[in-house]
MIFI-308945 format. One record per atom (N, C-alpha, C): residue number from 0; x, y, z; chain; residue in three letters; atom name. Coordinates in pm, 1 decimal, m for minus. Example, Ala and Ser with C-alpha at 12.3 -4.5 7.8 and 13.67 -1.06 7.14 Angstrom:
- 0/1319.0/m569.0/780.0/A/ALA/N $
- 0/1230.0/m450.0/780.0/A/ALA/CA $
- 0/1320.0/m330.0/780.0/A/ALA/C $
- 1/1285.0/m225.0/708.0/A/SER/N $
- 1/1367.0/m106.0/714.0/A/SER/CA $
- 1/1290.0/3.0/787.0/A/SER/C $
END
This chain:
- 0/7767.6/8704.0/8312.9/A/UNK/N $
- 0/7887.9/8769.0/8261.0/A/UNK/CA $
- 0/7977.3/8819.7/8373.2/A/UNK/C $
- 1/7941.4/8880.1/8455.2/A/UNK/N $
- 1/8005.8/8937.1/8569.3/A/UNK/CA $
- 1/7979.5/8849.6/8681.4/A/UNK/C $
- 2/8131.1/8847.6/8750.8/A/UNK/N $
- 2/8088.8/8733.9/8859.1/A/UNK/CA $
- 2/8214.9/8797.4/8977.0/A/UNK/C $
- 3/8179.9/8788.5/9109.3/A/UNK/N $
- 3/8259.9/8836.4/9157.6/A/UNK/CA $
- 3/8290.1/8729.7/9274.4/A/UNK/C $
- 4/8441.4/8718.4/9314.8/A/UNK/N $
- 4/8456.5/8545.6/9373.2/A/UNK/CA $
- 4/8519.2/8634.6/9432.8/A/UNK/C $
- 5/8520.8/8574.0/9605.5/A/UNK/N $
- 5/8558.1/8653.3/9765.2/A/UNK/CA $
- 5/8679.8/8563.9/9765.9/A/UNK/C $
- 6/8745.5/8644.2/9916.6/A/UNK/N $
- 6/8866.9/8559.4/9938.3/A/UNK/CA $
- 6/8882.1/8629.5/10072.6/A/UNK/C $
- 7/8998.2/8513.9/10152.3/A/UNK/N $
- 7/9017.9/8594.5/10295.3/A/UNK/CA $
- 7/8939.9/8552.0/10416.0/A/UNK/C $
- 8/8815.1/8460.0/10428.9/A/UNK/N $
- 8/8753.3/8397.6/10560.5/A/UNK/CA $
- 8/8797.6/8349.8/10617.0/A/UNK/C $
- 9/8766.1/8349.5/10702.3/A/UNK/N $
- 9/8851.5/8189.2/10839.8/A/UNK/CA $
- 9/8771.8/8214.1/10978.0/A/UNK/C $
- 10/8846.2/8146.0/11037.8/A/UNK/N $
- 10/8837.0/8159.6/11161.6/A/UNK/CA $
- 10/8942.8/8238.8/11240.5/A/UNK/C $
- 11/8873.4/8266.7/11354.9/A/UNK/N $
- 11/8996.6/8387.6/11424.4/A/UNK/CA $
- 11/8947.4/8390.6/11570.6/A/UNK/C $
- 12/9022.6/8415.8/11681.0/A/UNK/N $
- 12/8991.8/8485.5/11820.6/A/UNK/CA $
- 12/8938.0/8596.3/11812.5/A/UNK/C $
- 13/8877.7/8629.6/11914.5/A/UNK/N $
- 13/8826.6/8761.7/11959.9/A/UNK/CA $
- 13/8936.7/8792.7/11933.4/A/UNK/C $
- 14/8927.6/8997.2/11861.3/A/UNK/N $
- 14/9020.7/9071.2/11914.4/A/UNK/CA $
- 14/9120.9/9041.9/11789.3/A/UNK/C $
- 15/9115.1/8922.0/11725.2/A/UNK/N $
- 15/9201.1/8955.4/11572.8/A/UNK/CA $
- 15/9159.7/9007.8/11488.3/A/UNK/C $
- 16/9202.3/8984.2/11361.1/A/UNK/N $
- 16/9187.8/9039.3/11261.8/A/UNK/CA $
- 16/9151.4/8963.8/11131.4/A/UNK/C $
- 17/9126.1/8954.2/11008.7/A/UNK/N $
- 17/9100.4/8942.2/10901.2/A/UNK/CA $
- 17/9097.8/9056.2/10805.6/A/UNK/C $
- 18/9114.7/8977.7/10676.6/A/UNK/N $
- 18/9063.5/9109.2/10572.4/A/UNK/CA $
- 18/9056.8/8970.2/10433.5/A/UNK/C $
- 19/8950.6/9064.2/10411.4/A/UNK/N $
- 19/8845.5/9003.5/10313.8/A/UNK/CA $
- 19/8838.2/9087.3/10163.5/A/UNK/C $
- 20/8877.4/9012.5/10061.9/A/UNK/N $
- 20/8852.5/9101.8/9945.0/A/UNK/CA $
- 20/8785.5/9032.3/9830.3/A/UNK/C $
- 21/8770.8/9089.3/9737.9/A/UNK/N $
- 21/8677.7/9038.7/9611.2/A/UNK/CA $
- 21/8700.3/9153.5/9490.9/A/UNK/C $
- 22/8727.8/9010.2/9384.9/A/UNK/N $
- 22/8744.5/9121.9/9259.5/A/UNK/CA $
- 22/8603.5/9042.4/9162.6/A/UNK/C $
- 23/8598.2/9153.9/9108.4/A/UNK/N $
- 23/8500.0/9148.2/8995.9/A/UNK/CA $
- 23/8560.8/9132.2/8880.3/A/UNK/C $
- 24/8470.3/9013.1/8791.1/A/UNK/N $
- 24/8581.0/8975.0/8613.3/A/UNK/CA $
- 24/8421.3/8957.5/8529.9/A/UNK/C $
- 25/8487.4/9021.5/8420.0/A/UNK/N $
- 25/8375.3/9006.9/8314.2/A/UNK/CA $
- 25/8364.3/9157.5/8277.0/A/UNK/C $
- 26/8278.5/9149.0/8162.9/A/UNK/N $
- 26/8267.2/9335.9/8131.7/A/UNK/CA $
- 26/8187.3/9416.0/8225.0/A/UNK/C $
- 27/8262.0/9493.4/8231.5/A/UNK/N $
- 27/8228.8/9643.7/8338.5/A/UNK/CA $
- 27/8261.1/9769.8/8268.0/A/UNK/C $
- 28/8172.1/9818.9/8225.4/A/UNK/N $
- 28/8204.1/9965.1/8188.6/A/UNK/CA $
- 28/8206.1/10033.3/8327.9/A/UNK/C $
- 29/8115.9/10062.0/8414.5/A/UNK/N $
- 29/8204.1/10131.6/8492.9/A/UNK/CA $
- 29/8126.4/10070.7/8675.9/A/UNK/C $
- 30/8178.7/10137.6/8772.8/A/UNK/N $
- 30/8124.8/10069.4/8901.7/A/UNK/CA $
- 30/8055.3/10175.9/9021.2/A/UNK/C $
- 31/7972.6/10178.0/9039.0/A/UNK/N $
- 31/7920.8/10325.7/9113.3/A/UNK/CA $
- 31/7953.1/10255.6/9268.9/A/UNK/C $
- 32/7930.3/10145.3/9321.0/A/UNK/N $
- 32/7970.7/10137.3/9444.1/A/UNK/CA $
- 32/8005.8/10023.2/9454.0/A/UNK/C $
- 33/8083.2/9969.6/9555.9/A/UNK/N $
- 33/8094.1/9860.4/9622.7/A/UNK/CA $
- 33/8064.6/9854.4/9768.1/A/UNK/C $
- 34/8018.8/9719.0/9824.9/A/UNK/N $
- 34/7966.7/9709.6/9924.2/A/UNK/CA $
- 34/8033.8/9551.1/9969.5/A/UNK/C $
- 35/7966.7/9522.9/10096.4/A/UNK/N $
- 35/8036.4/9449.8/10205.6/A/UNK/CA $
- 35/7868.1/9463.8/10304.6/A/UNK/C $
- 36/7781.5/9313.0/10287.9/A/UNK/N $
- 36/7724.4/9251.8/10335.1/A/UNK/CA $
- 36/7722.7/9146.0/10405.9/A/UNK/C $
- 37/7642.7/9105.9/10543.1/A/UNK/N $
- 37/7665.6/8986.5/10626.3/A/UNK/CA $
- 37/7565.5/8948.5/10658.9/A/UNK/C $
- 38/7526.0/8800.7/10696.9/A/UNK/N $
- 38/7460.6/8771.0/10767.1/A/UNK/CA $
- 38/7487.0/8613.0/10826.7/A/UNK/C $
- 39/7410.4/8653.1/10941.2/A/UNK/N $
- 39/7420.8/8562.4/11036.3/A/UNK/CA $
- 39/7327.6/8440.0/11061.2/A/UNK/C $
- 40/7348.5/8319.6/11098.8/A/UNK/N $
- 40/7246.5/8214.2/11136.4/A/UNK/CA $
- 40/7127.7/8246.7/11176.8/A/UNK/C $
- 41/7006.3/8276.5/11117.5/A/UNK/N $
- 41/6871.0/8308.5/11216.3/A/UNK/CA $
- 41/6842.4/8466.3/11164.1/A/UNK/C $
- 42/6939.8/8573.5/11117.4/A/UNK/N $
- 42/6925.0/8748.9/11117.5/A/UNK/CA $
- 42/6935.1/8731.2/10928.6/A/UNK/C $
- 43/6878.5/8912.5/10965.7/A/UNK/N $
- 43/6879.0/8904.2/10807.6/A/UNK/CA $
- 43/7024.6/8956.0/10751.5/A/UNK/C $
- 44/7038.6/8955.3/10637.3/A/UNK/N $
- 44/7171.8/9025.1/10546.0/A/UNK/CA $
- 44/7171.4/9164.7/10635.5/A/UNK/C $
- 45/7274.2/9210.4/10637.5/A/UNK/N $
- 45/7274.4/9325.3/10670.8/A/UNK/CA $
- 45/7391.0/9439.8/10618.5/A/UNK/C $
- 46/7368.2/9577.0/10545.9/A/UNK/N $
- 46/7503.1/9616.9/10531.0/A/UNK/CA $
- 46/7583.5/9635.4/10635.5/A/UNK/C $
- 47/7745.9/9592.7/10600.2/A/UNK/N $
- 47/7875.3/9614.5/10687.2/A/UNK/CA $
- 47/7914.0/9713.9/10647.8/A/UNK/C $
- 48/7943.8/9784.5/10537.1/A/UNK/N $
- 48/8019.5/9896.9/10450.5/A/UNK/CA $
- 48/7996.4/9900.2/10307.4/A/UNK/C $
- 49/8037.7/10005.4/10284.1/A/UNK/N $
- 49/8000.6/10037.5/10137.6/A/UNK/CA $
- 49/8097.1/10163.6/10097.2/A/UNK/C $
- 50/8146.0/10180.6/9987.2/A/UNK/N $
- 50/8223.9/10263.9/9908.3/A/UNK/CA $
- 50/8166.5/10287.1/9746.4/A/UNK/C $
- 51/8180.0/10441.8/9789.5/A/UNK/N $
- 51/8118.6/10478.6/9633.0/A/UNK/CA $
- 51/8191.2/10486.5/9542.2/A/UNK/C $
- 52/8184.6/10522.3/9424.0/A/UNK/N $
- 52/8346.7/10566.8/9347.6/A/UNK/CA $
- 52/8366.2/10676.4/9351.1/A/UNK/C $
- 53/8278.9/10790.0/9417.1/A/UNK/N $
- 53/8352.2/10905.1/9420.1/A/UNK/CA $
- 53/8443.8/10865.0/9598.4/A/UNK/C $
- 54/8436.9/10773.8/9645.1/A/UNK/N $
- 54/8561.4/10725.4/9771.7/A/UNK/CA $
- 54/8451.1/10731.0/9908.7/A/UNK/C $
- 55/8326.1/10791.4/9891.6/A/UNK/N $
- 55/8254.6/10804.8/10025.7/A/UNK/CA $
- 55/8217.7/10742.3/10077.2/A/UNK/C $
- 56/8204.4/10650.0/10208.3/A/UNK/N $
- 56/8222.4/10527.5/10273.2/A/UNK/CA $
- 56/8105.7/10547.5/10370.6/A/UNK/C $
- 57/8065.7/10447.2/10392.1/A/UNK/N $
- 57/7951.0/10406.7/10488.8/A/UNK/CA $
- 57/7984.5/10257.7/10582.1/A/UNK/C $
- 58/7939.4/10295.7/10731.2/A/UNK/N $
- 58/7960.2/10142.9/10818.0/A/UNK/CA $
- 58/7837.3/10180.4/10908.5/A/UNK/C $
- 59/7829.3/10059.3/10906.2/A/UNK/N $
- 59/7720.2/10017.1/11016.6/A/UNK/CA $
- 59/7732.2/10038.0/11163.5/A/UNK/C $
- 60/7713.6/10099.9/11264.7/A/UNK/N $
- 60/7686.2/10150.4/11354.1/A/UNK/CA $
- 60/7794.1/10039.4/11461.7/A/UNK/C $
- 61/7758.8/9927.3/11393.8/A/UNK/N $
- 61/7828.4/9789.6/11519.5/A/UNK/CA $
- 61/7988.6/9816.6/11427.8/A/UNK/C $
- 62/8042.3/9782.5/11285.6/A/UNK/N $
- 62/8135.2/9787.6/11272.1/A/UNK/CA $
- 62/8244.6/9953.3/11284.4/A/UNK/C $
- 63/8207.7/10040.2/11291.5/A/UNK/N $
- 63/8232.5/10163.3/11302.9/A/UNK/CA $
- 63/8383.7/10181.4/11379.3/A/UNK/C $
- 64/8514.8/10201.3/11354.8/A/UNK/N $
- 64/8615.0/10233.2/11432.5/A/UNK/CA $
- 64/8669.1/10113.3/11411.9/A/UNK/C $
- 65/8595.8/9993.4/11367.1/A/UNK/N $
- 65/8705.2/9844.1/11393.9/A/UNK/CA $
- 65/8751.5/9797.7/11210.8/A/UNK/C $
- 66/8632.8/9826.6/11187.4/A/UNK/N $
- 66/8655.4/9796.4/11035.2/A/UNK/CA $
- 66/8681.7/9861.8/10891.7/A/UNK/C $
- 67/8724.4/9879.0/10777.7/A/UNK/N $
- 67/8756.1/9990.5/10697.9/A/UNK/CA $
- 67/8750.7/9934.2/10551.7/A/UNK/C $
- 68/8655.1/10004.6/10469.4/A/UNK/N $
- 68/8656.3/9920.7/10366.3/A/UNK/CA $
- 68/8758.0/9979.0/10272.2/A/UNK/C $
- 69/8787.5/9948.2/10149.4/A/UNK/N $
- 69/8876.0/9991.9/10044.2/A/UNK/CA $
- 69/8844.0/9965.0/9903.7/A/UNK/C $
- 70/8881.0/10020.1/9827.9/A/UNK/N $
- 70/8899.9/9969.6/9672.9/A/UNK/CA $
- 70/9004.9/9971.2/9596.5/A/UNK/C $
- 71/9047.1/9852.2/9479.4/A/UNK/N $
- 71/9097.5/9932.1/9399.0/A/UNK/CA $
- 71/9028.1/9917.9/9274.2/A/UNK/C $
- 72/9030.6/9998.7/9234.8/A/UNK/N $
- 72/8934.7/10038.5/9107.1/A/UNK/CA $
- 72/8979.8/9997.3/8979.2/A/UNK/C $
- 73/9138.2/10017.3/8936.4/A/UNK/N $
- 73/9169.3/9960.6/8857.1/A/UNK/CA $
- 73/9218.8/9765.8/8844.7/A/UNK/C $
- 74/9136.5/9737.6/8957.5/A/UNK/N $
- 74/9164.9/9551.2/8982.7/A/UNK/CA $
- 74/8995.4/9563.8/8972.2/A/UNK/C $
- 75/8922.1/9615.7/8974.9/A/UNK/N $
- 75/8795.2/9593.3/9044.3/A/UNK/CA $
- 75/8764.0/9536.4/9131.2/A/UNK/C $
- 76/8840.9/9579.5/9272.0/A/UNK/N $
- 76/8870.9/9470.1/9335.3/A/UNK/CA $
- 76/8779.5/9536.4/9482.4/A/UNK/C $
- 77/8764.1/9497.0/9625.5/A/UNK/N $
- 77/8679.5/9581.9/9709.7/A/UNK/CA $
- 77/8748.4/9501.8/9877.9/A/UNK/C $
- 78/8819.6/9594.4/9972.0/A/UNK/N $
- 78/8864.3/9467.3/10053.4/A/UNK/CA $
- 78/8784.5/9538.5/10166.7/A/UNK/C $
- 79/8804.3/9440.8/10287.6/A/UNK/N $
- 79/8730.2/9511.6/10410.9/A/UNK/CA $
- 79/8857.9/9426.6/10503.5/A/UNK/C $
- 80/8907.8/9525.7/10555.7/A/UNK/N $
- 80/8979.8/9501.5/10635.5/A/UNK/CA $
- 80/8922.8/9492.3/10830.7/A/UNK/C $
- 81/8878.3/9369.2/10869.8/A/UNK/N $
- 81/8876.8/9345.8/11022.1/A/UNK/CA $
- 81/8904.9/9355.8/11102.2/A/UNK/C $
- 82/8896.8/9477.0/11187.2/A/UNK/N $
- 82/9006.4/9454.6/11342.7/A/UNK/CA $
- 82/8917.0/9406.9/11440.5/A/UNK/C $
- 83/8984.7/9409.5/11577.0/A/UNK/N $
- 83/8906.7/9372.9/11698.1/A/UNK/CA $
- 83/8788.7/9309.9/11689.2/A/UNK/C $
- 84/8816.0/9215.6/11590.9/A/UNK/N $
- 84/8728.7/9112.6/11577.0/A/UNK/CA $
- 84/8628.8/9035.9/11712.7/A/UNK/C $
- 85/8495.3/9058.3/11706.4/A/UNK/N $
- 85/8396.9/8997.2/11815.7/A/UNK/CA $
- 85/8333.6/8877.2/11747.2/A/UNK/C $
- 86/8256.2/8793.5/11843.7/A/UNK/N $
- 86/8254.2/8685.9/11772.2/A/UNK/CA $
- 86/8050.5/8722.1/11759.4/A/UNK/C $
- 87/8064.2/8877.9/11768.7/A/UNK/N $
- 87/7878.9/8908.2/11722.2/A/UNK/CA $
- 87/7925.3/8894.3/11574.8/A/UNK/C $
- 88/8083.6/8918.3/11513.5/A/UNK/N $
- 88/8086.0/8917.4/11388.1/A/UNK/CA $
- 88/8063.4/8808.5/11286.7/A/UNK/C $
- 89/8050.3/8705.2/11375.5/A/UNK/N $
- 89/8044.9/8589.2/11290.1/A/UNK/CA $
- 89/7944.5/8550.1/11191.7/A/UNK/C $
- 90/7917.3/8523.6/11101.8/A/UNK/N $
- 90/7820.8/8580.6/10959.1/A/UNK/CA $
- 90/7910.0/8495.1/10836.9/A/UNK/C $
- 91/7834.8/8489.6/10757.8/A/UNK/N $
- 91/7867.3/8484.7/10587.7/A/UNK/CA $
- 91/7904.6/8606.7/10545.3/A/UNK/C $
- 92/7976.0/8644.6/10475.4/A/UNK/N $
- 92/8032.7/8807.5/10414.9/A/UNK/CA $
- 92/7987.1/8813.4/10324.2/A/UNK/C $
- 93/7902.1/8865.1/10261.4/A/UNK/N $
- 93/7909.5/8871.9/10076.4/A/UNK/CA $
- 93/7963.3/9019.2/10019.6/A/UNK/C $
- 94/8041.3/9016.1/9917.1/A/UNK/N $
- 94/8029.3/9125.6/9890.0/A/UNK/CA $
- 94/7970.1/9157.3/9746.5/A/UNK/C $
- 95/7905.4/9290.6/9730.5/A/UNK/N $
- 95/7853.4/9320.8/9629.2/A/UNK/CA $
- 95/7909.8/9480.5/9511.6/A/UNK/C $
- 96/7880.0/9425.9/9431.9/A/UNK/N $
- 96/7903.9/9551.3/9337.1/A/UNK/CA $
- 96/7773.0/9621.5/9260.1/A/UNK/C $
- 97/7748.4/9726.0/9255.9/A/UNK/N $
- 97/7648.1/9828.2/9204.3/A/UNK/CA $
- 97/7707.6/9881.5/9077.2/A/UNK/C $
- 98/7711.6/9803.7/8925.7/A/UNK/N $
- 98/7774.1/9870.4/8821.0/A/UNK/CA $
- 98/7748.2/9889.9/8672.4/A/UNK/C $
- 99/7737.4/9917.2/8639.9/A/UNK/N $
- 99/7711.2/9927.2/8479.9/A/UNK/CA $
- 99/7780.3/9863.4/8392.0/A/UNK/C $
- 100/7745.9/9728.5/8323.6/A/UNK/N $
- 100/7838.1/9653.5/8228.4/A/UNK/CA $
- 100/7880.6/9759.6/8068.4/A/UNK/C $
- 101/7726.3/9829.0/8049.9/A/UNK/N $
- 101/7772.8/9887.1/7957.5/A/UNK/CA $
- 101/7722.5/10065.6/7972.4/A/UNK/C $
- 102/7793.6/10137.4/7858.1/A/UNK/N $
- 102/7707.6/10285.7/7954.0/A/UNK/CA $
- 102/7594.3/10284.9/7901.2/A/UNK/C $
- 103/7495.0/10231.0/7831.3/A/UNK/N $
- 103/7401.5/10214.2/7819.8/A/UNK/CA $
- 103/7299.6/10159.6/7929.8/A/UNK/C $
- 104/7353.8/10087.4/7969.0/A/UNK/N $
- 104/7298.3/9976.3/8103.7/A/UNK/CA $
- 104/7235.4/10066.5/8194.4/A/UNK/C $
- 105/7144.6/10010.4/8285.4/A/UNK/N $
- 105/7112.4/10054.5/8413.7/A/UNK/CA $
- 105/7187.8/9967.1/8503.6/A/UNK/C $
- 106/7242.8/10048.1/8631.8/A/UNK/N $
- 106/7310.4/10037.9/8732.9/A/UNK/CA $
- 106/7247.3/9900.9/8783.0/A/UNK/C $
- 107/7322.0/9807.0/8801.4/A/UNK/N $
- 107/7299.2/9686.4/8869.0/A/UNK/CA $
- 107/7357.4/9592.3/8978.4/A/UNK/C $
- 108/7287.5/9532.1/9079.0/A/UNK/N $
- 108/7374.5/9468.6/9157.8/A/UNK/CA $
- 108/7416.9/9334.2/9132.1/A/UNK/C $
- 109/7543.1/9293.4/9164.4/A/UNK/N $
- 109/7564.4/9171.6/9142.0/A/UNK/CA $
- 109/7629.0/9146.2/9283.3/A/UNK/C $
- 110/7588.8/8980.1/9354.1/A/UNK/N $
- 110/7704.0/8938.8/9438.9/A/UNK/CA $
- 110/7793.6/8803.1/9449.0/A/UNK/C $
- 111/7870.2/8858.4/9565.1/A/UNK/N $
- 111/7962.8/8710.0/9563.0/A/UNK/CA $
- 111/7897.6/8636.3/9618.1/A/UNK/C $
- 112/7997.5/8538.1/9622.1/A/UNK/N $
- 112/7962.6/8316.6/9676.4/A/UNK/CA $
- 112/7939.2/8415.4/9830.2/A/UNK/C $
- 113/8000.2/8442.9/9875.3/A/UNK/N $
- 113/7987.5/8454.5/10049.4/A/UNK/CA $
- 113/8134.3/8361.3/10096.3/A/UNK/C $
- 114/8147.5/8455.3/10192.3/A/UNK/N $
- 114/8265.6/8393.6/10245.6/A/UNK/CA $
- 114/8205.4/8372.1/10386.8/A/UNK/C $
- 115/8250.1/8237.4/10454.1/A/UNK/N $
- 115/8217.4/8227.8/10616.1/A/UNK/CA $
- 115/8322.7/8313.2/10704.7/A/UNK/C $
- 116/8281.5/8368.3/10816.6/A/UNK/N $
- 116/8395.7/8434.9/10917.7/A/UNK/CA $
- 116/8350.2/8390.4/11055.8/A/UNK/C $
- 117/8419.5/8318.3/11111.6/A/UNK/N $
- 117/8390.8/8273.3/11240.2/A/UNK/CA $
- 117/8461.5/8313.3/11330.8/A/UNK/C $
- 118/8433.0/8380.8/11445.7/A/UNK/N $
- 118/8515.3/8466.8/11551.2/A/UNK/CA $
- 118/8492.5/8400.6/11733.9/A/UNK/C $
- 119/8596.4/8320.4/11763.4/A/UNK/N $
- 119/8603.7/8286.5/11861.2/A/UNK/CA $
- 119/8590.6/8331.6/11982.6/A/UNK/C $
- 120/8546.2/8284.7/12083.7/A/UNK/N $
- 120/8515.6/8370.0/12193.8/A/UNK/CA $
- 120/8670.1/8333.1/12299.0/A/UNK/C $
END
């Protein structure tokens, strides 16, 4: 029922930029977080960021100062905006949602296709 399709990968130089977003379609009663996962050839998934719906944000130690996640809530939508792009960033992106289809439901994750991001040296 819920499916959430990414947008925004490519390729890029060191030192650019990207931004990556994903909306969620299908029934959602409501969304407790969104998140922004990667992984790389050979490493495991790893979180990049995460946003709660009360707005409180989390990054990973490597993206910290370069990257910034966002929402909008009424698109169900979740972007992560890229700066100073390194090419340690290079990974599959997925992003995920933590939400309740109905208020009955227990809180669940669902994710995207994955987007590729390849960062040139």
């Amino acid at each position: 029922q819920v499916q959430l399709v990414e947008s925004g990968g490519g390729l890029v130089q060191a030192g650019g930029s990207l931004k990556l977003s994903c909306a969620a379609s299908g029934i959602i009663f409501s969304i407790n977080a969104m998140g922004w996962y990667r992984q790389a050839p050979g490493k495991q998934r790893e979180l990049v960021a995460r946003i709660t719906s009360s707005g409180n944000t989390n990054y990973a130690d490597s993206v910290k100062g370069r990257f910034t996640i966002s929402r909008e809530n009424a698109k169900n939508t979740v972007s992560l905006q890229m700066n100073s792009l390194k090419p340690e960033d290079t990974a599959v992106y997925y992003c995920n949602f933590a939400l309740r289809r109905y208020v009955s439901s227990v809180v669940t994750d669902y994710w995207g296709q994955g987007t590729q991001v390849t960062v040139s040296s």
